[in-house]
C-alpha positions as a printed Julia matrix, in Angstrom:
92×3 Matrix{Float64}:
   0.0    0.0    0.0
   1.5    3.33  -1.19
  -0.37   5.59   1.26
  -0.41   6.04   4.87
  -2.84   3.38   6.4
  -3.53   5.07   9.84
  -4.34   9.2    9.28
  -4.86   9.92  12.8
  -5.87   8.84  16.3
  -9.59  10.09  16.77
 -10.26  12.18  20.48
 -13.74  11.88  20.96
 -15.88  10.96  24.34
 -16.19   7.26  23.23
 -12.54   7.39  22.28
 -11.78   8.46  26.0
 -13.84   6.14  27.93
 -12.36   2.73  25.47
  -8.61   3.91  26.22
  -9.17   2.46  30.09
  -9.82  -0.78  28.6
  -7.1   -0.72  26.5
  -8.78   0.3   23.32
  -8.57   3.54  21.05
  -9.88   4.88  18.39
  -8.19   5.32  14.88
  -9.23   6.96  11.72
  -7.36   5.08   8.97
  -7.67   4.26   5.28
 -10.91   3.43   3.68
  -9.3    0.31   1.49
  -6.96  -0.55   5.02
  -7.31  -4.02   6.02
  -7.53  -5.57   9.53
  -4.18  -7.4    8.81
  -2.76  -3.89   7.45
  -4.03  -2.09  10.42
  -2.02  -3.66  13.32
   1.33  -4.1   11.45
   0.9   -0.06  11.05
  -0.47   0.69  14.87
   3.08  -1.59  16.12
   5.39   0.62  13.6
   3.71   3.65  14.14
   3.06   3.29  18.19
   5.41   1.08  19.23
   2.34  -1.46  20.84
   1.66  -4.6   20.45
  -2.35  -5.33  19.02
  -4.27  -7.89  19.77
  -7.31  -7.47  17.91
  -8.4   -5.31  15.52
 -12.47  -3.92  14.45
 -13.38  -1.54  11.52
 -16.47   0.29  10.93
 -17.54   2.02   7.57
 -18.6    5.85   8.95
 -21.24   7.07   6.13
 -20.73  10.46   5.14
 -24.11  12.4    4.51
 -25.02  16.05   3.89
 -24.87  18.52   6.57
 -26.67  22.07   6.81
 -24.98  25.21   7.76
 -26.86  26.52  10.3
 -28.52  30.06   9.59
 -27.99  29.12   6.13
 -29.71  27.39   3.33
 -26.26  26.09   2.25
 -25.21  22.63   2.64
 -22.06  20.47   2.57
 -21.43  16.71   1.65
 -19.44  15.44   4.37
 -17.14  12.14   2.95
 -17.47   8.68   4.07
 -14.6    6.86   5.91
 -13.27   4.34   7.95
 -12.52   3.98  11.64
 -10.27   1.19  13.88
 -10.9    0.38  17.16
  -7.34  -1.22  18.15
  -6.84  -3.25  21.26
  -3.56  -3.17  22.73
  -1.56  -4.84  25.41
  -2.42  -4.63  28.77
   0.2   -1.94  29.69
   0.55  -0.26  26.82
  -0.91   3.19  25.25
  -0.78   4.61  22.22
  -0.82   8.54  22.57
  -3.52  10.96  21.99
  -1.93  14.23  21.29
């Protein structure tokens, strides 16, 4: 794969509450594969993954509020990585 498989590491409530069990949140290619995934998270974080889920995140068309304006907003993929007991992976 010629481009970068994991684009960031998503901060969100959910993302927050699965890092005490060991889990976080990544936003990462849309043709990434499981496999593809963890070899990147060890590289990239330095962890050692256990399992690995994916989720399709539908884009859809948001309004602009206090205008009639709209904008598409793209779909993409997110990770949720499980790591070693131990271990983190850090959220900037």
């Amino acid at each position: 794969m010629t481009k970068e498989v994991i684009k960031r590491v998503l901060i969100t409530e959910k993302g927050s509450a699965l890092s005490l069990q060991n889990r976080y949140l990544l936003e990462v290619a849309k043709d990434a594969t499981k496999p593809q995934i963890a070899e990147a998270a060890e590289k990239k974080f330095g962890v050692h993954v256990l399992a690995v889920r994916t989720a399709n995140m539908k884009g859809g068309v948001k309004y602009i509020r206090g205008t009639r304006r709209t904008r598409t907003e793209a779909t993409w993929k997110k990770a949720i990585v499980t790591v070693k007991a131990g271990e983190r992976i850090e959220q900037v």
